[in-house]
C-alpha positions as CSV (number, residue, x, y, z in Angstrom):
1,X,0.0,0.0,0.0
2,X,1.6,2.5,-1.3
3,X,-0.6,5.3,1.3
4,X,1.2,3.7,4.4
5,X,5.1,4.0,2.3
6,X,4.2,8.2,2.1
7,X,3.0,8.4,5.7
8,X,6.7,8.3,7.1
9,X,7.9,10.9,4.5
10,X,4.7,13.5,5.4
11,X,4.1,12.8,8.8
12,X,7.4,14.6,10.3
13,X,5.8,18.0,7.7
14,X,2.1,17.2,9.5
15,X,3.3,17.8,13.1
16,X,5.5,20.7,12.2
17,X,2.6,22.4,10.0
18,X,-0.1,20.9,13.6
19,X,2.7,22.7,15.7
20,X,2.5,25.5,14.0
21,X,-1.0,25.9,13.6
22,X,-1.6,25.2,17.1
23,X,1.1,27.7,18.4
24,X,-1.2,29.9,16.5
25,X,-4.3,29.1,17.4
26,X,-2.9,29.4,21.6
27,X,-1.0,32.8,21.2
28,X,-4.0,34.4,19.5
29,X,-6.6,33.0,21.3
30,X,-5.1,32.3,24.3
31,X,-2.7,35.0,24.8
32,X,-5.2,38.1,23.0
33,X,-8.7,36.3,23.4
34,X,-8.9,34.9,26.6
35,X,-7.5,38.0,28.7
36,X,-9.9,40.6,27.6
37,X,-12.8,38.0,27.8
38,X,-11.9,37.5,31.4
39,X,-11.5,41.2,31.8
40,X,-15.2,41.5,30.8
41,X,-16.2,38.9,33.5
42,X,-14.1,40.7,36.0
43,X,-15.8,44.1,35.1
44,X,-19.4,43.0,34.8
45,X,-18.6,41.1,38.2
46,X,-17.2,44.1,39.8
47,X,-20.4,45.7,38.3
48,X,-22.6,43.3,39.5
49,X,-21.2,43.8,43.2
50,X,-21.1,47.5,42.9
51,X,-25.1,47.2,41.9
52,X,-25.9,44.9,44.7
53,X,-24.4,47.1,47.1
54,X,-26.0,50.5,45.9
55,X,-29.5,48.5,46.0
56,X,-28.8,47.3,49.3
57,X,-27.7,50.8,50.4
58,X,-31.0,52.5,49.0
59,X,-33.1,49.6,50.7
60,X,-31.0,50.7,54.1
61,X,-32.3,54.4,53.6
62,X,-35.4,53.4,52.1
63,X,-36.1,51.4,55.7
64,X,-35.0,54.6,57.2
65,X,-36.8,56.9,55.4
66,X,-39.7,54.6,56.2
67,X,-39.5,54.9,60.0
68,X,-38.6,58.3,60.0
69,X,-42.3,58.5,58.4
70,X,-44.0,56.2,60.5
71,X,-42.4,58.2,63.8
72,X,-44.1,61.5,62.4
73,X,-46.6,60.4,61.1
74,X,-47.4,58.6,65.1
75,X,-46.6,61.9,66.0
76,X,-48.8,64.0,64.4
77,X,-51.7,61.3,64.7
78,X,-51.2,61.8,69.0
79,X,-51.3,65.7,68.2
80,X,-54.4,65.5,65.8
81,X,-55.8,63.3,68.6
82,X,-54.9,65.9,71.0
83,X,-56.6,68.9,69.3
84,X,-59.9,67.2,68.6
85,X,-60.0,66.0,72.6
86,X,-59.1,69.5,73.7
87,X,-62.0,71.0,70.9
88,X,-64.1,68.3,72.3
89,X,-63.8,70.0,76.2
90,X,-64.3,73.2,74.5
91,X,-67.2,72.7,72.7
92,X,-69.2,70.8,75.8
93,X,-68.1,74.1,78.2
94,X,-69.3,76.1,75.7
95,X,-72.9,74.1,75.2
96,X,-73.0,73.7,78.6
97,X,-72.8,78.0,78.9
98,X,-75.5,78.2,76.7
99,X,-77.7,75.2,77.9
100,X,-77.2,77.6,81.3
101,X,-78.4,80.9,79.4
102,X,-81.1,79.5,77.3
103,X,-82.5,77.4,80.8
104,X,-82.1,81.2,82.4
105,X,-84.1,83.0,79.6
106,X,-86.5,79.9,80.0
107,X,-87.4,80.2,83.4
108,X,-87.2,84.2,83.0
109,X,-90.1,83.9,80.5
110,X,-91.4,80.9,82.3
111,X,-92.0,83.2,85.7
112,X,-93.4,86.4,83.6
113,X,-95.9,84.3,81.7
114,X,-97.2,82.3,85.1
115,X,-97.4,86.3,86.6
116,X,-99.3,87.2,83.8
117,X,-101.6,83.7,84.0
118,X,-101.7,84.7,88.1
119,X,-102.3,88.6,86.7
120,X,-105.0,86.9,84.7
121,X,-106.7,84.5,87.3
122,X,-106.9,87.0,90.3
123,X,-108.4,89.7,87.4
124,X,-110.9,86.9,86.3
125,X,-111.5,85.9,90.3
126,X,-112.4,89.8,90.5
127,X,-114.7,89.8,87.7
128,X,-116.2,86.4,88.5
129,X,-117.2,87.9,92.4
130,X,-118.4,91.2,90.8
131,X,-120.9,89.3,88.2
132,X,-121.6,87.0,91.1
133,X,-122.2,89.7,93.8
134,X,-124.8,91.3,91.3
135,X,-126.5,88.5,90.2
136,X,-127.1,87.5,94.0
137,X,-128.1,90.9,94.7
138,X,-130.4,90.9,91.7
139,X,-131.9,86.9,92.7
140,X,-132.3,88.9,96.5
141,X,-133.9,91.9,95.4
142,X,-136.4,89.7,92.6
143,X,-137.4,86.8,94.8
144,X,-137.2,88.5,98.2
145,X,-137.9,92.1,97.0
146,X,-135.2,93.1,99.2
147,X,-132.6,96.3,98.3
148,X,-129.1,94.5,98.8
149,X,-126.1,96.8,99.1
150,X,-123.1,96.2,96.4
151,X,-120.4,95.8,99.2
152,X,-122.1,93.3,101.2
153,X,-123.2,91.1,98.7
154,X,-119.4,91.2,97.1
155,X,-118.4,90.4,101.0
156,X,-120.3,87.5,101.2
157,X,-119.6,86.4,97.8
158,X,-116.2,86.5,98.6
159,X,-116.9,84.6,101.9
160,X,-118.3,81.4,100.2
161,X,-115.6,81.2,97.5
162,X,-112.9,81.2,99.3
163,X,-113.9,79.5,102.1
């Protein structure tokens, strides 16, 4: 076989040229490739670290910020509370003040109308003992025929309504 006979004479030039070619191959890829590929990783590494801890540093202020919020906003809810219970007190005092002047007018009015009602009565009690002293004076003078004085009869009309 005359293949095998040639595969002494061109297998000494196929490792040189498989040498060669590998050399190559290593000091381009390997010696220009390979370092700024790594380069990259170590950047988007450092990148990734720096990100993490910025977002962990705006989560710590974030937290902050959120309590600092919560405290005032605690605060201000005792104040607000506060106000309306001090409004409250001022609002019942001030009711109560004019419960106390309206129940004065009320009774003010409430004692002038029951003089005027007593005003009223004793007037009508008059009028009542004057229509009754005549009447009995005229019943005396028409069944008796009798001449009765004015005063006395009012006297003892007087007498038997009031006892």
């Amino acid at each position: 076989m005359p293949q095998i006979a040639q595969l002494a004479t061109t297998y000494s030039s196929q490792i040189f040229w498989l040498l060669v070619f590998f050399g190559l191959v290593f000091f381009v890829v390997g010696r220009g490739m390979v370092p700024k590929v790594m380069a990259t990783v170590d950047s988007r590494d450092k990148q990734i670290a720096a990100d993490l801890a910025a977002a962990d540093a705006a989560r710590k202020a974030a937290d902050a910020q959120e309590e600092a919020w919560r405290t005032q906003a605690s605060r201000q809810r005792a104040e607000a509370q506060a106000l309306i219970a001090t409004a409250k007190a001022e609002a019942a005092k001030a009711a109560e003040v004019r419960l106390v002047e309206a129940n004065r007018a009320i009774d003010a009015r409430l004692a002038e109308a029951e003089a005027r009602i007593a005003a009223a009565r004793a007037g009508a009690l008059d009028e009542i003992e004057t229509v009754a002293a005549e009447a009995a004076g005229d019943i005396v003078s028409r069944l008796a025929g009798l001449a009765v004085d004015q005063d006395a009869a009012r006297v003892a009309v007087k007498e038997l309504l009031h006892g």
